[in-house]
C-alpha positions as CSV (number, residue, x, y, z in Angstrom):
1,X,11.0,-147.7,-22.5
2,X,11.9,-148.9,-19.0
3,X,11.8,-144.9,-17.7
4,X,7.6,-145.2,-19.2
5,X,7.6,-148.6,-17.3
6,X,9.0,-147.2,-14.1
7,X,6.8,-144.3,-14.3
8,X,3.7,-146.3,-14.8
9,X,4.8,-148.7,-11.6
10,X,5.7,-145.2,-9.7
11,X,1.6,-143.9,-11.0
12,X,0.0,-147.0,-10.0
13,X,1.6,-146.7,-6.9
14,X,0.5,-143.0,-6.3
15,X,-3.2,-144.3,-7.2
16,X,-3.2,-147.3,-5.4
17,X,-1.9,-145.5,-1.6
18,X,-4.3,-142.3,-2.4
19,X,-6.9,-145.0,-2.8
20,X,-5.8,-146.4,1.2
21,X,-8.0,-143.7,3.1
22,X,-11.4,-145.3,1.2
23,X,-10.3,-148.4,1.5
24,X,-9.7,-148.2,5.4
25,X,-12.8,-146.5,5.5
26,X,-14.5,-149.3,3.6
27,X,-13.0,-152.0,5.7
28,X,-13.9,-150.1,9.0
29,X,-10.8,-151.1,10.9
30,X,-12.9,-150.1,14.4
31,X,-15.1,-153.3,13.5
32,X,-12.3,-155.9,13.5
33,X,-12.7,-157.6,16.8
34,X,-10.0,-159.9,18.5
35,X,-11.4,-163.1,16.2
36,X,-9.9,-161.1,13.4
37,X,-11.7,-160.1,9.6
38,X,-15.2,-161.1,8.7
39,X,-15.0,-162.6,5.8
40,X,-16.3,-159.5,3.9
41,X,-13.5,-157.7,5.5
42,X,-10.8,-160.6,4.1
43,X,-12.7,-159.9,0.4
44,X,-11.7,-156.1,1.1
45,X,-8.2,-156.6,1.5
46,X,-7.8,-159.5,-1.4
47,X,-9.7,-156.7,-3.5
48,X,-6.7,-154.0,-2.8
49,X,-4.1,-157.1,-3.6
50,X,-5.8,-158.1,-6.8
51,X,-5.9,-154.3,-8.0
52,X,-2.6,-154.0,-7.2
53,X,-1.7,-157.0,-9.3
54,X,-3.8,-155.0,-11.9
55,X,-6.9,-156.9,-12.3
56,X,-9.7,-155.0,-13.8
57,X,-12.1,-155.6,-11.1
58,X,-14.8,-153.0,-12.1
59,X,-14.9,-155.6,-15.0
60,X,-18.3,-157.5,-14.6
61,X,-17.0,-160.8,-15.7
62,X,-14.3,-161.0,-13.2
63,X,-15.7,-162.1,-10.0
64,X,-14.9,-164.0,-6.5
65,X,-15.7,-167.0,-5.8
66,X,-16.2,-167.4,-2.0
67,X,-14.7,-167.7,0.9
68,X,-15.0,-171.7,0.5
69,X,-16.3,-173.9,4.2
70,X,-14.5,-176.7,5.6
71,X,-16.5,-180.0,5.3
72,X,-18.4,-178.8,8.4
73,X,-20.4,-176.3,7.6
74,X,-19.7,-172.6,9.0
75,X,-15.9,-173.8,9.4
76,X,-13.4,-172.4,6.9
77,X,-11.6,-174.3,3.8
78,X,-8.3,-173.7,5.5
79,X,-7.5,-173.2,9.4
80,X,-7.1,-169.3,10.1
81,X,-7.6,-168.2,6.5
82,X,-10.7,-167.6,4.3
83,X,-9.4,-168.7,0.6
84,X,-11.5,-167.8,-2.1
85,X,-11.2,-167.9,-6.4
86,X,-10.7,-165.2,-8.6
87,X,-13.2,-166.4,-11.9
88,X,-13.7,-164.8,-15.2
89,X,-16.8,-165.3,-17.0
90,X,-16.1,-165.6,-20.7
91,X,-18.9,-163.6,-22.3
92,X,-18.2,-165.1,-26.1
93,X,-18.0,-168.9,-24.0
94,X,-19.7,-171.2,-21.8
95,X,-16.8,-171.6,-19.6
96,X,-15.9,-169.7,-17.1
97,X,-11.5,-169.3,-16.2
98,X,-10.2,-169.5,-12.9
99,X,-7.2,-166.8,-12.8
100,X,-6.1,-167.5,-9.5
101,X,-7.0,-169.3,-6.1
102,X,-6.2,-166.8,-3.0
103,X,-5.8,-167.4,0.8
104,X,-6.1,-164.4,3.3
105,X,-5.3,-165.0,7.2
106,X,-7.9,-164.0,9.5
107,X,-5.6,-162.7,11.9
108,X,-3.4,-160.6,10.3
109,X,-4.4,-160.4,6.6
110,X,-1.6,-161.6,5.0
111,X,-2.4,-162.6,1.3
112,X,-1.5,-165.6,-0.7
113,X,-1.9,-167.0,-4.2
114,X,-2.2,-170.1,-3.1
115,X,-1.2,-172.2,-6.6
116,X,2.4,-170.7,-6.6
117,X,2.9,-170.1,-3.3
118,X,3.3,-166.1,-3.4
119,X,3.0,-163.7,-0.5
120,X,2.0,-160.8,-1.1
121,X,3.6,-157.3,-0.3
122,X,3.6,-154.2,-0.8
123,X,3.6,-150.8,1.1
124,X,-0.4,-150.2,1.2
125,X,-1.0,-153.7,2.0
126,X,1.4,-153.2,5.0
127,X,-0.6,-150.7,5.5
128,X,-4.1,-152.8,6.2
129,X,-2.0,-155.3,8.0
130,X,-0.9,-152.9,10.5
131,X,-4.5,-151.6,11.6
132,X,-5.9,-155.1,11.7
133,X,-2.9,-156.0,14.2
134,X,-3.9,-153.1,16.6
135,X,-7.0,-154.7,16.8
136,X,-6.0,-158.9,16.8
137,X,-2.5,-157.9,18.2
138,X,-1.4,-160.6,15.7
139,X,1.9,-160.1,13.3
140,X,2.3,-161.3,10.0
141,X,4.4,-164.5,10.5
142,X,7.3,-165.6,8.9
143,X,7.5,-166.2,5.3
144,X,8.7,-170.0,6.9
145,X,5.8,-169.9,8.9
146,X,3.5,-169.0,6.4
147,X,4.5,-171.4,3.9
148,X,3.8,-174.3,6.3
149,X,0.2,-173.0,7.0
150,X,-0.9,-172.3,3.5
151,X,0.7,-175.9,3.0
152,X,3.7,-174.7,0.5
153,X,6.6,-177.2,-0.1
């Protein structure tokens, strides 16, 4: 049972970097300016995160919600980052289920789940974060850092 498990993770992984090429394509790493994503752009890369944490997203009744303004219009929820929800639409209910709320830095597109605190990481997501720095020129911080901005204890 773990060998199936280890060759599913090993599959998904295969999938998920073959997938990278359409993805950079989509995101159109030549159109990130200095200011960092558009929010579009930040949806793009939480997209490849929540696949990767294998949420069905072709599914029509999972959705995002956002990215959420700051009290002033036009600003964002959270300095630097455009956070958004991850909702699923019950189709036997009237309610609808947050799964997940998520933060994604302008600058350098790291990801957060922003309810537990987790960054995430992984090799295609490395990927992403290394074209958007050739055009911000802005690293991923420290997980220290990070923590403090998001507003983790």
């Amino acid at each position: 049972m773990q060998f199936i498990n280890r060759l599913r993770r090993w599959v998904g992984s295969i999938c998920l970097l073959a997938s990278f090429p359409v993805f950079a394509d989509a995101l159109n790493s030549e159109n990130i300016g200095s200011a960092g994503l558009t929010a579009d752009q930040a949806r793009q890369v939480l997209i490849i995160v929540l696949k990767h944490q294998r949420y069905k997203m072709s599914n029509p009744a999972i959705w995002i919600d956002g990215p959420w303004q700051g009290e002033e219009k036009g600003t964002l929820f959270r300095s630097g980052y455009y956070d958004f929800g991850l909702v699923f639409n019950n189709p036997k209910g009237a309610a609808s289920n947050v799964l997940g709320h998520f933060a994604v830095n302008a600058l350098t597109g790291d990801v957060w789940e922003t309810e537990n605190c987790k960054r995430f990481s992984f090799p295609a997501l490395s990927k992403i974060q290394k074209h958007i720095f050739v055009r911000t020129g802005k690293k991923v911080v420290s997980e220290d850092v990070a923590r403090d901005e998001i507003g983790c204890e």
